[in-house]
LUMLUMSE-140194 format. One line per field, with one value per residue: x, y, z of N, C-alpha, C in turn. Coordinates in nm, 2 decimals. Layout:
<pts>
nX X | ...
nY Y | ...
nZ Z | ...
caX X | ...
caY Y | ...
caZ Z | ...
cX X | ...
cY Y | ...
cZ Z | ...
</pts>
This chain:
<pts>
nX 0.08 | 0.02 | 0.14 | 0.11 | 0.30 | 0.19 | 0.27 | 0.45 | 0.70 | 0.99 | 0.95 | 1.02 | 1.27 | 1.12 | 0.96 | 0.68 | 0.42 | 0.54 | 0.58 | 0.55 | 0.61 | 0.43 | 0.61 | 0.87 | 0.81 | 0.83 | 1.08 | 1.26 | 1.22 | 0.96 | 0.65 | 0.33 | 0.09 | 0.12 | 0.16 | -0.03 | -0.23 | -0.12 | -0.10 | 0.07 | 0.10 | -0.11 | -0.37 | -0.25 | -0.39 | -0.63 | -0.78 | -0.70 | -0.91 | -1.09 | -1.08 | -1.36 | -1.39 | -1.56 | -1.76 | -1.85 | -2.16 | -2.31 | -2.65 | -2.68 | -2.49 | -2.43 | -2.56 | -2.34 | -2.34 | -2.28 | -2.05 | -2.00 | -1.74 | -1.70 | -1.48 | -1.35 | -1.22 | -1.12 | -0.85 | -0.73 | -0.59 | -0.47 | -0.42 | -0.26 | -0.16 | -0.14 | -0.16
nY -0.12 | 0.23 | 0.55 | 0.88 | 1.13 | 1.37 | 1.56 | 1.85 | 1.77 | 1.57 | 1.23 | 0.87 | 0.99 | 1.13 | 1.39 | 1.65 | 1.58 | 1.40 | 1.02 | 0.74 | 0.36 | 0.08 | -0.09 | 0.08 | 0.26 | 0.05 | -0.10 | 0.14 | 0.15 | 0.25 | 0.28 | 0.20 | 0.24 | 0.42 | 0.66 | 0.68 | 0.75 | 0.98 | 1.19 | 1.23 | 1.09 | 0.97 | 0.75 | 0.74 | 0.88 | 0.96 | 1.28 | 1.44 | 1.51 | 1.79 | 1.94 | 2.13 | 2.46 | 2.66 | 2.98 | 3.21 | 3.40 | 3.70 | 3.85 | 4.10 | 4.31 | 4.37 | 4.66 | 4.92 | 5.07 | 5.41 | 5.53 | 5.80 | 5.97 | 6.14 | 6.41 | 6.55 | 6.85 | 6.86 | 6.74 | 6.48 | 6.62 | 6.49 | 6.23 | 5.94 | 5.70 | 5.35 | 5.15
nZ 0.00 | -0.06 | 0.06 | 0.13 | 0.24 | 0.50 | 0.68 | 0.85 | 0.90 | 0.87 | 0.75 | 0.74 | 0.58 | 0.36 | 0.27 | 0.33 | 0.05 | -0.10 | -0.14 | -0.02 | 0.06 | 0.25 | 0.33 | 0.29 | 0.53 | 0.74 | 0.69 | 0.80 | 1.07 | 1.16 | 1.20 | 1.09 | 1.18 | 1.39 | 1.25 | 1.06 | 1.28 | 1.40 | 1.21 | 1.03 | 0.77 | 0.50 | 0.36 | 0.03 | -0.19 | -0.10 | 0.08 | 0.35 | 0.66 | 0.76 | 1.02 | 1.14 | 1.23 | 1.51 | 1.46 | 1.62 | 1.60 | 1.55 | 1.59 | 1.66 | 1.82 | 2.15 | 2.35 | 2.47 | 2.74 | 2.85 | 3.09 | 3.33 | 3.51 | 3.77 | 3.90 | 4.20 | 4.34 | 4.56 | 4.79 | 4.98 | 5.30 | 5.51 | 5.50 | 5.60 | 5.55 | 5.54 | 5.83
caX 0.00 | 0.15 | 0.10 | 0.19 | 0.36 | 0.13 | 0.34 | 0.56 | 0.86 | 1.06 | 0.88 | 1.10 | 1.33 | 1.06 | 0.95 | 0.51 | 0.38 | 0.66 | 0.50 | 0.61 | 0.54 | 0.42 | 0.75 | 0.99 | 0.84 | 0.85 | 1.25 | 1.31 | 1.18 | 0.88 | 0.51 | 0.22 | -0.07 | 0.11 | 0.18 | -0.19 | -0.32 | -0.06 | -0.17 | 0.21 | 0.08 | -0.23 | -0.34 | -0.22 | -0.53 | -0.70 | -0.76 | -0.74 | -0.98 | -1.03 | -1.15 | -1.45 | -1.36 | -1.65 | -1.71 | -2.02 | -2.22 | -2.41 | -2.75 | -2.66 | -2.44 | -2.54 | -2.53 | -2.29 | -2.35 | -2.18 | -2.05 | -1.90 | -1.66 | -1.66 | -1.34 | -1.36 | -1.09 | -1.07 | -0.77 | -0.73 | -0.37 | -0.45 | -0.39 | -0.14 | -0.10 | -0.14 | -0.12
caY 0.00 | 0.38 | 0.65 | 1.00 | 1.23 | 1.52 | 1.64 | 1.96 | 1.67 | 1.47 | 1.10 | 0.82 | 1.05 | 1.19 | 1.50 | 1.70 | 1.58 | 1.25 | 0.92 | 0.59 | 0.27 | 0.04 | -0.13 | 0.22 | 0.31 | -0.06 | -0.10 | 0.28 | 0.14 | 0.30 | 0.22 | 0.24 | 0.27 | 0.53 | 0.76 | 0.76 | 0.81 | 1.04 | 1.27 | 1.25 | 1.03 | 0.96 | 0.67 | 0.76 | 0.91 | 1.03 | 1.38 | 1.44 | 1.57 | 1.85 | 1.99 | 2.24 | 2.61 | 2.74 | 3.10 | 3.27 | 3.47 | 3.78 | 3.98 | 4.26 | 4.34 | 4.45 | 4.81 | 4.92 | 5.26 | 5.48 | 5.56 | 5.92 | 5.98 | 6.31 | 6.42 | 6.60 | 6.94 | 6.84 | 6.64 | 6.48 | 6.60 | 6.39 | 6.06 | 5.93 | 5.61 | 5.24 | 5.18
caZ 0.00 | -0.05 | 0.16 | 0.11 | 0.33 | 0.50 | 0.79 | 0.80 | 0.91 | 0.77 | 0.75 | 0.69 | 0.52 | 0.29 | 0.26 | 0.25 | -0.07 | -0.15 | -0.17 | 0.04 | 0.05 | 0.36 | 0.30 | 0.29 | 0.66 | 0.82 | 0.71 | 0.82 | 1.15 | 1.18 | 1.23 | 0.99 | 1.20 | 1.44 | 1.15 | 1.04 | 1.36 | 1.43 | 1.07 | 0.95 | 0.69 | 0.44 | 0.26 | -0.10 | -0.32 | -0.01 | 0.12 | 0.46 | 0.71 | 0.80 | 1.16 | 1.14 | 1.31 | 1.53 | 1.46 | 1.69 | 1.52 | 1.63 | 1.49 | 1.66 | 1.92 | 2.26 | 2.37 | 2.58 | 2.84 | 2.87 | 3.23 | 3.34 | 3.63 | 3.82 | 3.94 | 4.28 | 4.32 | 4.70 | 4.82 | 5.15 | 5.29 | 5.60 | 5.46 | 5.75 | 5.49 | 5.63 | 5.94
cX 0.09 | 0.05 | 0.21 | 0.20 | 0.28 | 0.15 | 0.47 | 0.69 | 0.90 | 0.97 | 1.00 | 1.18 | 1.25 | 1.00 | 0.75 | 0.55 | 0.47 | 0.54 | 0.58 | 0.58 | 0.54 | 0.58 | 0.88 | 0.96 | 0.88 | 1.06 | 1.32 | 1.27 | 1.05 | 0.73 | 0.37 | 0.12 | -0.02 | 0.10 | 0.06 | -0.20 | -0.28 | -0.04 | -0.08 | 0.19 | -0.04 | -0.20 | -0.36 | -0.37 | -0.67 | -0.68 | -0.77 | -0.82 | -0.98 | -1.13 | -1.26 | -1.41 | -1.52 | -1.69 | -1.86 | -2.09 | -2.32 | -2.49 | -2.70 | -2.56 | -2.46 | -2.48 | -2.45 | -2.29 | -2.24 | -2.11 | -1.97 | -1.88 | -1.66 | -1.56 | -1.34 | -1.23 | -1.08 | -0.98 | -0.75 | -0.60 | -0.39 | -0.44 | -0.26 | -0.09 | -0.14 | -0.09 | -0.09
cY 0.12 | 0.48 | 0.80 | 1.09 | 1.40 | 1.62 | 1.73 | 1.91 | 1.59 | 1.29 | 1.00 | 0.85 | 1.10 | 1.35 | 1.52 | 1.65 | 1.42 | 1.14 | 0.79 | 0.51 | 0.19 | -0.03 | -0.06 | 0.25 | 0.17 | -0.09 | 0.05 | 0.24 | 0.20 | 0.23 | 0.28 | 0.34 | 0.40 | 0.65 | 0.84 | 0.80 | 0.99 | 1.24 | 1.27 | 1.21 | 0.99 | 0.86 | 0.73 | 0.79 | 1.00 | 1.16 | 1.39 | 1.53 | 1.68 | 1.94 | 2.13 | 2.35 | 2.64 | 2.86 | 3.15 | 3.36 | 3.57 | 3.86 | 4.06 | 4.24 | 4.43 | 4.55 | 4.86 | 5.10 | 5.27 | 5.53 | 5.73 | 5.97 | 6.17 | 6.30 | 6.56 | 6.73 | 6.92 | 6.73 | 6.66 | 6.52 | 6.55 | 6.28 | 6.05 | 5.79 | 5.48 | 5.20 | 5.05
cZ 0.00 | 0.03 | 0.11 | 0.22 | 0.37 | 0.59 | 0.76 | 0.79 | 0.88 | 0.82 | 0.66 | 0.55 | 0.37 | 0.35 | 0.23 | 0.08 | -0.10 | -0.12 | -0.11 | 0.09 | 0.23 | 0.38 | 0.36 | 0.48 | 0.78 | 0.84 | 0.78 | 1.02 | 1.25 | 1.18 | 1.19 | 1.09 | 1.32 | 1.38 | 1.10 | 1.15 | 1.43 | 1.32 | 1.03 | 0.84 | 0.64 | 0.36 | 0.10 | -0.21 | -0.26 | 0.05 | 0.29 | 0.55 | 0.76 | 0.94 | 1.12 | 1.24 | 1.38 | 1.53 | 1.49 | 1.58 | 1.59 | 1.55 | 1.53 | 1.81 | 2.03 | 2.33 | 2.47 | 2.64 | 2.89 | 3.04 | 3.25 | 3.49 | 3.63 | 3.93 | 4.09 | 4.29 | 4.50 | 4.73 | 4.93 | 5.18 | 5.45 | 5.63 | 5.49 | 5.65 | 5.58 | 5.70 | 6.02
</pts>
């Protein structure tokens, strides 16, 4: 069976996109069924899957008030600090 290479790393000395056989990764010492499961590797002719994104969605976005801070001209000068 051949399998093609879909991982950014090197696979029994192949390279994304290269093509190798059950054969090429067993003598390289490596292990079929970890490879798939592992996504490094696809069976040959097959596309692989690909994870759905959730992205929320909103009618309208909810209103936000405004708040306004008033600023006093009195300052304490008898703040002795923690005690």
């Amino acid at each position: 069976m051949e399998y093609e290479v879909v991982s950014t790393k090197k696979v029994c000395g192949k390279i994304n996109g290269e093509r190798l056989t059950e054969f090429d990764i067993i003598s390289s010492g490596g292990n079929v069924e970890f490879l798939l499961a592992a996504g490094h590797i696809k069976e040959a002719g097959k596309t692989p899957k690909i994870k759905e994104t959730f992205e929320p969605k909103f009618e309208e976005f909810p209103e936000v008030e405004e708040v306004k801070f008033e600023v006093s001209d009195e300052i304490n000068l008898n703040y002795e600090g923690d005690k």
